[in-house]
DSSP file (Angstrom, degrees, kcal/mol; ACC not computed):
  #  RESIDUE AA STRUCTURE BP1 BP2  ACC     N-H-->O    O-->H-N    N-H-->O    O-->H-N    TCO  KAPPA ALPHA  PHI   PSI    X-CA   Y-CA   Z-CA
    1    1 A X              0   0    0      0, 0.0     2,-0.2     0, 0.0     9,-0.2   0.000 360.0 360.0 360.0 125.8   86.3   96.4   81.8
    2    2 A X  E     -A    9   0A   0      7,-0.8     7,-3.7     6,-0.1     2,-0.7  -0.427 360.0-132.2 -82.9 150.0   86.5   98.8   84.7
    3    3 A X  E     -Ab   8  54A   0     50,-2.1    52,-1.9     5,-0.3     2,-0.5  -0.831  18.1-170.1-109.1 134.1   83.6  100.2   86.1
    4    4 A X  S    S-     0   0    0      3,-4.7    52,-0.1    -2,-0.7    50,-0.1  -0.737  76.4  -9.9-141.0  94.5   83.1  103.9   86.9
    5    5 A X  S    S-     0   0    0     -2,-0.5    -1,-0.2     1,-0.0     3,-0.1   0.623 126.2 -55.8   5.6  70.4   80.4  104.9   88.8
    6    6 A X  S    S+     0   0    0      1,-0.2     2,-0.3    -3,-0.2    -3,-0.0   0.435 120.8 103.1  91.5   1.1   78.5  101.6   88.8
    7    7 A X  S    S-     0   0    0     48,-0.1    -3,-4.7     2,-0.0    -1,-0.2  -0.999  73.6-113.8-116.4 126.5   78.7  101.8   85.0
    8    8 A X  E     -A    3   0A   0     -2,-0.3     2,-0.3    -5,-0.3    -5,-0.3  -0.167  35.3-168.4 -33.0 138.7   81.2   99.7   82.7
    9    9 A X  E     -A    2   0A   0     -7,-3.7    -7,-0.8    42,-0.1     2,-0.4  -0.991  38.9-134.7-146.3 136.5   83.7  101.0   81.0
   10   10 A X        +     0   0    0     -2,-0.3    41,-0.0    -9,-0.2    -7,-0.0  -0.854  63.0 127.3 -78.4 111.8   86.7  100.8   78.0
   11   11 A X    >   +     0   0    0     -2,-0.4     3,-2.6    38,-0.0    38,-0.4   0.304  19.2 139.8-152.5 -16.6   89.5  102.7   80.2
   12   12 A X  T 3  S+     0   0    0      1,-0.2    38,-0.2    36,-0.1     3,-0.1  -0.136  82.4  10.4 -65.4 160.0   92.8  100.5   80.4
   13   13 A X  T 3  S+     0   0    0     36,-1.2     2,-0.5     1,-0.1    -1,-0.2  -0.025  97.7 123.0  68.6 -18.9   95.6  102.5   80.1
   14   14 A X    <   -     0   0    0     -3,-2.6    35,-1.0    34,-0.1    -1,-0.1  -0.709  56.4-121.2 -84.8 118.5   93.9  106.0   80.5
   15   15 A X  B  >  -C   48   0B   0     -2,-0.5     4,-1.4    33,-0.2    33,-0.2  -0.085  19.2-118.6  -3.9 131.5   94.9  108.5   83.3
   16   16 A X  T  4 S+     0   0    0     28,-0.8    29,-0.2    31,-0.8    28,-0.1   0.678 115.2  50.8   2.2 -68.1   92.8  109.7   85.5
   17   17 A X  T >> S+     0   0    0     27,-1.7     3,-6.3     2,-0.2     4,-2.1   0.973 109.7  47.3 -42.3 -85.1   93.4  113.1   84.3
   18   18 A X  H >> S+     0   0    0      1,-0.4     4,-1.8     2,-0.2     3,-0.6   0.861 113.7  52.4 -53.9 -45.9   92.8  112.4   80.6
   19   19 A X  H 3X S+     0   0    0     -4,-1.4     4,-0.6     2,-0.3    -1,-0.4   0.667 113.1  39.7 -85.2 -14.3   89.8  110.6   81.7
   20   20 A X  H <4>S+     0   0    0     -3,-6.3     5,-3.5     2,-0.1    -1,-0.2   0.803 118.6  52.3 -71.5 -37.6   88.4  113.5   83.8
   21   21 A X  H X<5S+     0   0    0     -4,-2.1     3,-1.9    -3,-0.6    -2,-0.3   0.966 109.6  44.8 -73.2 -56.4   89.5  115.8   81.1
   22   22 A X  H 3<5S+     0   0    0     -4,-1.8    -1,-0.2    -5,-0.4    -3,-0.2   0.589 107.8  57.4 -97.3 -15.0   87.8  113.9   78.4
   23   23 A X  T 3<5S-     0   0    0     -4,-0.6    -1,-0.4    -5,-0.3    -2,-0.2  -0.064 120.4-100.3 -90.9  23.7   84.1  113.4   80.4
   24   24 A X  T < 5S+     0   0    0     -3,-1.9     2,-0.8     1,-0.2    -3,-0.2   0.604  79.7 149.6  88.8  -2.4   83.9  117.2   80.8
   25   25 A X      < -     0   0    0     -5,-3.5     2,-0.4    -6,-0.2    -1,-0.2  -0.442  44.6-141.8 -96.4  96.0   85.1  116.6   84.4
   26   26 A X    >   -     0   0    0     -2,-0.8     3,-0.8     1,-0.2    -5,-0.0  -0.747  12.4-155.4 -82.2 125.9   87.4  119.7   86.2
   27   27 A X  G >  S+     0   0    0      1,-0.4     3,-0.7    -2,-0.4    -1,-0.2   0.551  90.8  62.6 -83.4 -11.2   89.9  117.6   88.0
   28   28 A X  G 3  S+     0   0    0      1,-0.2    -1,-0.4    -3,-0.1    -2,-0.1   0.240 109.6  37.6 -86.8   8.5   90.3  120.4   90.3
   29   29 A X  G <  S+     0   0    0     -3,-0.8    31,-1.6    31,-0.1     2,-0.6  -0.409 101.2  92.9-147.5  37.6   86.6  120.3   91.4
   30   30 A X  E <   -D   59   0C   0     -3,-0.7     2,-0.3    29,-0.2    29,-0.3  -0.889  62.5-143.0-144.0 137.1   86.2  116.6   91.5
   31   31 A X  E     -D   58   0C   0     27,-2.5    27,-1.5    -2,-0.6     2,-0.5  -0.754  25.8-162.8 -70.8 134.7   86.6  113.4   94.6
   32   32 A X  E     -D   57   0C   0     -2,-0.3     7,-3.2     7,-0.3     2,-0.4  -0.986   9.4-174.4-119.8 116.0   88.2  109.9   92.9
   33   33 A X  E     -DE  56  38C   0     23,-0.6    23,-1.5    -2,-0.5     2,-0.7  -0.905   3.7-178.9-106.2 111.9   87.9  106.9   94.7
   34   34 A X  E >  S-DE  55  37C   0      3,-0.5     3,-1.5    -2,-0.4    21,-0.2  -0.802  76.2  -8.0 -88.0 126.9   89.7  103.8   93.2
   35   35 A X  T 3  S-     0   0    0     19,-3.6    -1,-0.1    -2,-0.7    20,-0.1   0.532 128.2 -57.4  95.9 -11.2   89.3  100.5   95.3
   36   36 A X  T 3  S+     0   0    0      1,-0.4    -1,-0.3    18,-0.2     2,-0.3   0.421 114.9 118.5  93.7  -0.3   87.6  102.1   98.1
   37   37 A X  E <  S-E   34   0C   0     -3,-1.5    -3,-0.5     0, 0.0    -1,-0.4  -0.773  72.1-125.5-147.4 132.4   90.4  104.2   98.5
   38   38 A X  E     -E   33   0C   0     -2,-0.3     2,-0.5    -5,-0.2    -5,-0.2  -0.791  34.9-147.7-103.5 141.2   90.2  108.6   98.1
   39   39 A X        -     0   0    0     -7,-3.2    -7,-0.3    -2,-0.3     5,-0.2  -0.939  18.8-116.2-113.7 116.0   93.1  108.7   95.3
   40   40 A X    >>  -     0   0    0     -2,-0.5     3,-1.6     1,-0.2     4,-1.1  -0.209  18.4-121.9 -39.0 131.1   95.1  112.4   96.0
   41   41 A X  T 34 S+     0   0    0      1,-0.2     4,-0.3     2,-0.2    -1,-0.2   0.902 113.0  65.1 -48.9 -35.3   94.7  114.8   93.0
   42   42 A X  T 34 S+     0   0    0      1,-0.2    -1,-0.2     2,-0.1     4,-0.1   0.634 102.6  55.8 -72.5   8.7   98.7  115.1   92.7
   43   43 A X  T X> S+     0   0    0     -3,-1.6     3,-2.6    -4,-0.1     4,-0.9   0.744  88.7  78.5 -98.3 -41.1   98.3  111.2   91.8
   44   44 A X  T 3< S+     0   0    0     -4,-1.1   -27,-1.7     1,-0.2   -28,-0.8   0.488  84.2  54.9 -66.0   2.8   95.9  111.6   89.0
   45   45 A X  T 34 S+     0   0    0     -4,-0.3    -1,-0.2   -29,-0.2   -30,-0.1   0.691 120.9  33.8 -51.7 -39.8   97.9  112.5   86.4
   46   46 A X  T <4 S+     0   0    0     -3,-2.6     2,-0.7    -4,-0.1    -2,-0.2   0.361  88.9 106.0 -93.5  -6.8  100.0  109.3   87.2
   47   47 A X     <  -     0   0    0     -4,-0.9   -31,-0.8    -8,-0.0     2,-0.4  -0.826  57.3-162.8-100.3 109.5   97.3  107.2   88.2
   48   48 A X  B     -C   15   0B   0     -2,-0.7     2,-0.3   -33,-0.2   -33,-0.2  -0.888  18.9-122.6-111.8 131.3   96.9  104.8   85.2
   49   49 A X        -     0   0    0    -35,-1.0   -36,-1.2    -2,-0.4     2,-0.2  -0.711  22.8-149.9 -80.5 133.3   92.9  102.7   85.1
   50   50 A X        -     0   0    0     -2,-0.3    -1,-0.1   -38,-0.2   -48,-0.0  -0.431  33.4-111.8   9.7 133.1   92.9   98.6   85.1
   51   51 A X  S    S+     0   0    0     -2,-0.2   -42,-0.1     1,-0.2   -48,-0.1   0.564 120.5  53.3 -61.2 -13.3   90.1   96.3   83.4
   52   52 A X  S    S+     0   0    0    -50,-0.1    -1,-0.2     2,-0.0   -49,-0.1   0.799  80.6 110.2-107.9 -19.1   89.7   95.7   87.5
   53   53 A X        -     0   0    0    -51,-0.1   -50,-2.1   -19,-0.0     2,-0.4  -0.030  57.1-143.2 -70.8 157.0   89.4   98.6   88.8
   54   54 A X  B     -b    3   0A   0    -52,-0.2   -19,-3.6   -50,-0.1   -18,-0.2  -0.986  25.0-160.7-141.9 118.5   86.1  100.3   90.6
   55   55 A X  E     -D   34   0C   0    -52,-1.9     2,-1.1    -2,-0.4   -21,-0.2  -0.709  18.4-179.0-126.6  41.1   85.8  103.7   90.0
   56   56 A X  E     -D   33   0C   0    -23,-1.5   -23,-0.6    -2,-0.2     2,-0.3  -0.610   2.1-175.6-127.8 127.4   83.8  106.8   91.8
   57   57 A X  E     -D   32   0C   0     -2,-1.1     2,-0.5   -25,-0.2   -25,-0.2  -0.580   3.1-175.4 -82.6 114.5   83.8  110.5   90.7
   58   58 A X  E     -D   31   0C   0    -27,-1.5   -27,-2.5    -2,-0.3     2,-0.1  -0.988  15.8-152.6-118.3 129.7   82.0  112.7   93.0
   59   59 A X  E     -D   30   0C   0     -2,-0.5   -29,-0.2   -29,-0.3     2,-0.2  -0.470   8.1-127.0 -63.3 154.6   81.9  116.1   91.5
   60   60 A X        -     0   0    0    -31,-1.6     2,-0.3    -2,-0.1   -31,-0.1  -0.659  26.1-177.6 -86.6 175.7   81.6  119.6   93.6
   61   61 A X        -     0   0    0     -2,-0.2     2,-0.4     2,-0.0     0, 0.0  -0.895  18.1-140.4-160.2 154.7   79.0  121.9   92.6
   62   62 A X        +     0   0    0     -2,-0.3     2,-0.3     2,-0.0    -2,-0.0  -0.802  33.8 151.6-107.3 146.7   78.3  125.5   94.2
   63   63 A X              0   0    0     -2,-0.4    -2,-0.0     1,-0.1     0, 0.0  -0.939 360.0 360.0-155.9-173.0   74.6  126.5   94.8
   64   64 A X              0   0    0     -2,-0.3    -1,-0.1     0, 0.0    -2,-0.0   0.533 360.0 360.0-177.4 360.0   73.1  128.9   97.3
């Protein structure tokens, strides 16, 4: 079971994408680190999740 931000998760096989897409997450407004590692956005479409993998999604947000 991967974990994704410090929470377990059911995720092998899912995209990046479809997993951004499918937590409410605009992929265009969001950081992924797999591994330790900042994963480019032109990878997450292609970027497929592991039962090993370690997972964290920092969002942007605007304020002022």
């Amino acid at each position: 079971m991967a974990v994704i931000n410090g929470q377990p998760e059911q995720v092998e096989g899912m995209t990046i994408t479809s997993y951004l897409v499918e937590k409410g997450y605009d992929p265009a407004r969001v950081a992924v680190e797999i591994g330790g590692e900042i994963l480019p956005k032109i990878a997450y479409s292609r970027t497929v999740m592991n039962a090993e993998d370690s997972v964290e999604i920092v969002a942007f947000v605007g304020g002022g």
